[in-house]
C-alpha positions in Angstrom: 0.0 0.0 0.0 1.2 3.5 -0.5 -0.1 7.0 0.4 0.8 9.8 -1.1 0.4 13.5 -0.3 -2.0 16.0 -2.1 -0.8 19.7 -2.5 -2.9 20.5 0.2 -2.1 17.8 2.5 0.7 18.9 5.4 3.2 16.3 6.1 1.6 15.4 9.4 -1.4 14.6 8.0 0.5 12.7 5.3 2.1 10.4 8.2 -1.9 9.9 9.7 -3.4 9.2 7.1 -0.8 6.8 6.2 -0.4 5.5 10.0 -4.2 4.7 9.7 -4.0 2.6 6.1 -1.1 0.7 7.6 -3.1 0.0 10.8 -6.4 -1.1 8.7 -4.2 -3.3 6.5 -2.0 -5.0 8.9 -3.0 -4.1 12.0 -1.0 -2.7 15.4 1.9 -5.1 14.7 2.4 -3.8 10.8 2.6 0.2 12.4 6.0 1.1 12.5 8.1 4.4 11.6 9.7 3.0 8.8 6.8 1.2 7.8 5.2 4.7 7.7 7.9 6.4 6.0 8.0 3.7 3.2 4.0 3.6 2.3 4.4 7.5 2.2 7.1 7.3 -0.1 9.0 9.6 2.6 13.1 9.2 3.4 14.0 6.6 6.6 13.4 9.3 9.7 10.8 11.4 8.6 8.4 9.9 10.7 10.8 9.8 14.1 11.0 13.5 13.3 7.7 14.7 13.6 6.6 11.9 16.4 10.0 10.3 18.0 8.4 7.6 20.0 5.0 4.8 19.3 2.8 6.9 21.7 3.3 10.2 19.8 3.0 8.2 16.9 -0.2 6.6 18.1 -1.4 9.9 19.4 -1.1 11.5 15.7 -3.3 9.2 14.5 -6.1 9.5 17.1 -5.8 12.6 16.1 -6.5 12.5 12.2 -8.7 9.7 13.4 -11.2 12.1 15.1 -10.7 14.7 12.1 -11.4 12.2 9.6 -14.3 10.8 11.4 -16.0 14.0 12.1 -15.9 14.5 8.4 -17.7 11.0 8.0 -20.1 11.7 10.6 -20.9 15.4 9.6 -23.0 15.7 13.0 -22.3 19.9 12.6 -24.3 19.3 9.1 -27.3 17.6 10.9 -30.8 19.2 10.4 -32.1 21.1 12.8 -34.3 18.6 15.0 -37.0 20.7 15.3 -37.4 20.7 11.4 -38.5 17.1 11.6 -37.6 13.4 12.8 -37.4 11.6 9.5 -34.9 14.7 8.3 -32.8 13.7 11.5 -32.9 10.0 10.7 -32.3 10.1 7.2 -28.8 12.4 7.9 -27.7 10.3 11.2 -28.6 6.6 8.7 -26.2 8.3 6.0 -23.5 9.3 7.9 -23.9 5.7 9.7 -23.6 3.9 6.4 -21.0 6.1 5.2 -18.4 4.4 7.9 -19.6 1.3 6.6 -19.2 1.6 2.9 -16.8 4.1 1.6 -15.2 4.6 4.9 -14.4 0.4 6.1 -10.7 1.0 6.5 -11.3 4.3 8.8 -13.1 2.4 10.5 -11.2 -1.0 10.8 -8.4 1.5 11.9 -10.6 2.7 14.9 -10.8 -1.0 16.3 -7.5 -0.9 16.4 -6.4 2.2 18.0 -9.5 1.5 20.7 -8.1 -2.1 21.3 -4.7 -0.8 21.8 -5.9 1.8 24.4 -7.4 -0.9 26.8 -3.5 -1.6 27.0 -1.7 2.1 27.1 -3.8 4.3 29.7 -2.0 7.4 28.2 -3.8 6.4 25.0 -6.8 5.6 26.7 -7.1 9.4 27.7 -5.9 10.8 24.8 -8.5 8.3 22.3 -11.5 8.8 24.6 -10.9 12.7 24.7 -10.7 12.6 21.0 -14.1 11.1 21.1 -15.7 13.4 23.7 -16.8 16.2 21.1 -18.7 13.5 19.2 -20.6 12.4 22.7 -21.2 16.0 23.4 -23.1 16.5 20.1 -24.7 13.3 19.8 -26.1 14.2 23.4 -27.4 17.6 22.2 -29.2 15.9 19.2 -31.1 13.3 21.6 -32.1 16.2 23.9 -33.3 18.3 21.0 -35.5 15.7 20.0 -37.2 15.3 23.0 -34.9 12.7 25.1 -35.6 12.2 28.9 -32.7 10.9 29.5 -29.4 11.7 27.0 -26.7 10.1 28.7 -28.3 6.4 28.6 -29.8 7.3 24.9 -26.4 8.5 24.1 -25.1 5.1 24.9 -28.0 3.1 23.2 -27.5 4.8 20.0 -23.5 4.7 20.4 -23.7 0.2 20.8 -26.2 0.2 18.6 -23.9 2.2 15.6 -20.3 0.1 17.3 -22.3 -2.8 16.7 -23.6 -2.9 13.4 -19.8 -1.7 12.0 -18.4 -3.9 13.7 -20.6 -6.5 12.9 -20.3 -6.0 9.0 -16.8 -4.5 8.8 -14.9 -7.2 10.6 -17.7 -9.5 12.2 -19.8 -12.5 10.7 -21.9 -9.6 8.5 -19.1 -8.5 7.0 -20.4 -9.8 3.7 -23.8 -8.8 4.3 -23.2 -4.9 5.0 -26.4 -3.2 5.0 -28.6 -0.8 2.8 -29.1 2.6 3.1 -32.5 2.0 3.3 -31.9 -1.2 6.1 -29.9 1.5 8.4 -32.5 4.0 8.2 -35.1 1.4 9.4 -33.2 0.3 12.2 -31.9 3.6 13.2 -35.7 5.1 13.0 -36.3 1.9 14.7 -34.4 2.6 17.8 -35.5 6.2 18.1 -38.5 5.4 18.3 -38.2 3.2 21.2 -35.9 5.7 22.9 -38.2 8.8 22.6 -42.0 7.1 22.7 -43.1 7.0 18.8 -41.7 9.5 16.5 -43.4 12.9 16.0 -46.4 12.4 12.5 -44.0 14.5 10.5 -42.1 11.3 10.6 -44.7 9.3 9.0 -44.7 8.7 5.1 -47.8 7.8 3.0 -47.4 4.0 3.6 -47.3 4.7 7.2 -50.8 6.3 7.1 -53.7 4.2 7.1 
């Protein structure tokens, strides 16, 4: 595998995006400096330069891990929820089947930086402080649409998204990834259950009878 840098892209970025492919393709073991510096197509030591030891290295791609992912996730492009539940479904389905489709090996690479941290605590606090801003916004989304209690539907709607990817990017589904439409379904599914029916604007023709 090789990565190569776009005009745009700075050489750190270069290094965690590259960290990342190396991690989805052969795992923790395969992440090494010079492994980095050769997929980037970099000279031996480029990578020591700009992060000297593994947990600075690990750390740089945590953190182009939560950039990345908030670009997948797009939670500050969400509707407004008081413009309507199936709006708020349909954007929080897409950006769910996004990780899943077009975004496996981000995603692949997250199991293996989370994994990692139940074994550095350093990393534990620097991955789960990467991941608070997405908690945060999730949480205001649930209260918005009418959630009596956002920390435990936080959580719900968290396992529920950790398990389907993980499920059909690395578990037994991973040949049997999921529609669009099958997300949304579940997704709507679960919302429902968490905040007692969704509002009528939710309903479609075929829901009316």
């Amino acid at each position: 595998m090789s990565v190569r840098a776009t005009p745009s892209a700075s050489r750190a970025d270069l290094l965690a995006d590259t960290a990342l492919a190396l991690l989805a393709e052969r795992g923790m073991r395969g992440l090494t400096h010079r492994a980095v510096d050769e997929a980037a197509g970099l000279p031996q030591g480029s990578t020591s330069n700009l992060a000297r030891t593994r947990q600075a290295l690990l750390e740089l791609a945590v953190r182009r891990l939560a950039e990345r992912e908030a670009r997948v996730l797009a939670l500050h492009e969400m509707p407004d929820p008081q413009g309507g539940f199936a709006a708020l479904v349909d954007a929080l389905a897409l950006a769910t089947h996004r990780a899943l489709t077009r975004n496996r090996e981000l995603t692949l690479a997250r199991y293996e930086l989370a994994l990692e941290a139940t074994r550095r605590p350093e990393l534990r606090a620097y991955f789960d402080a990467a991941g608070a801003r997405f908690r945060d916004q999730l949480a205001a989304l649930v209260t918005a649409m009418g959630s009596t209690d956002p920390a435990r539907h936080v959580l719900s709607l968290v396992a529920w998204a950790d398990g389907l990817m993980f499920s059909c990017v690395a578990g037994s589904f991973h040949a049997e990834v999921p529609s669009l439409d099958e997300v949304r379904a579940g997704l709507r599914e679960l919302l429902e259950g968490m905040l007692g029916g969704a509002p009528e604007d939710a309903k479609t023709p075929g829901d009316l009878g």
